[in-house]
N, C-alpha and C positions, 0 to 999 in steps of 0.2 A: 289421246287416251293413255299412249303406255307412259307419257310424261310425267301424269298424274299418278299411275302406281309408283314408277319409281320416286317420283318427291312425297310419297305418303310413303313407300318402303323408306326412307331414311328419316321422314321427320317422326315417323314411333319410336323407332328405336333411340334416336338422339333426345326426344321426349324423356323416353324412361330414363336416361343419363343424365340429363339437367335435372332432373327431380331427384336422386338419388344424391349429385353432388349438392344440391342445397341441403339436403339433409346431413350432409355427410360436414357442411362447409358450418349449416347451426349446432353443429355439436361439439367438442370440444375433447381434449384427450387428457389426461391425469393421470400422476402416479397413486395408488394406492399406501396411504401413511397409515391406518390400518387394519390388517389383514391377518388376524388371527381365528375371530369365530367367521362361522362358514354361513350367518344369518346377518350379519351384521358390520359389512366391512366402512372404510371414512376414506376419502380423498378429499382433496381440497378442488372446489370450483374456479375458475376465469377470477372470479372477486377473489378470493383466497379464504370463503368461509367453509368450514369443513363440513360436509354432503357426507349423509349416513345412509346406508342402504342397503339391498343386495344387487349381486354382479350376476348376469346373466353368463353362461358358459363355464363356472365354477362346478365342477363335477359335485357330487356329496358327496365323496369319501374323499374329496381334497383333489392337492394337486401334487403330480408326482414327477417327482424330480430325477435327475440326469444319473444317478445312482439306482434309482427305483424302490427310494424311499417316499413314502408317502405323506404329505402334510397338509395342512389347512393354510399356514400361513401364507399369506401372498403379498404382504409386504413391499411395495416396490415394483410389484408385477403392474403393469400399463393397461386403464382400460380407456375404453371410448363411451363417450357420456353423450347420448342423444338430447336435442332440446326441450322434450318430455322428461328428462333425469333416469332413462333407463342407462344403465352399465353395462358394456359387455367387456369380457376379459379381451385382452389383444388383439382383436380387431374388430373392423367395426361391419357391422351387417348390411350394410351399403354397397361396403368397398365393390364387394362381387355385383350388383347391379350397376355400378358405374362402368367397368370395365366390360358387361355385357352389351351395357347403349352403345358405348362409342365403340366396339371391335361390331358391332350390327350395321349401324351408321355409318362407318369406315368399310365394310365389307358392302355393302349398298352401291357408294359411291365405286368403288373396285369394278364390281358389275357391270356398271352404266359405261362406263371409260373406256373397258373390253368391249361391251356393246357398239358403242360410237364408233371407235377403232374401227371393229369390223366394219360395222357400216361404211366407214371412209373408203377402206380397203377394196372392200368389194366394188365403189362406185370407179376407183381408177385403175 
């Protein structure tokens, strides 16, 4: 019985990480060619045909730069393009659920290894 928790505690969490990294592995990353209105910016796709849209994580009043000047244009700035064609600015919304599976998964197996240990320990 507790064999069964701990291979169901490790196969959820490595679950949620394999789903997250397909997701993360169908989508695709692109510079932004352009990025001046805050409705309507262009990058280029995997084929190289150029994808109009909006970027998710684009504040409205722009994006404000290392002086603390404020602009819209983004230009250049890197987004991550899901295989539905959603955009998000500089990273992608996954990332964090990938590194949640495998540090769960990873922290699981950690567990069980101290477990065993002990066990061993205590039998000699």
């Amino acid at each position: 019985m507790l064999w069964l928790v701990a291979v169901t505690a490790f196969v959820v969490p490595l679950r949620h990480a394999l789903v997250a990294t397909h997701t993360y592995v169908s989508g695709y990353w692109a510079t932004v060619t352009d990025g001046d209105d805050l409705d309507h910016f262009a990058w280029k796709d995997p084929r190289g045909r150029t994808v109009r849209g909006a970027i998710q994580g684009v504040p409205e009043d722009g994006v404000w730069d290392e002086e603390g000047e404020g602009t819209s244009d983004i230009t250049g700035e890197r987004v991550w393009v899901s295989r539905r064609g959603e955009a998000h600015i500089a990273e992608s919304p996954v990332e964090k659920n990938m590194v949640i599976g495998y540090a769960g998964a990873g922290a699981v197996v950690a567990v069980v290894l101290l477990v065993l240990r002990a066990r061993h320990r205590a039998r000699t």
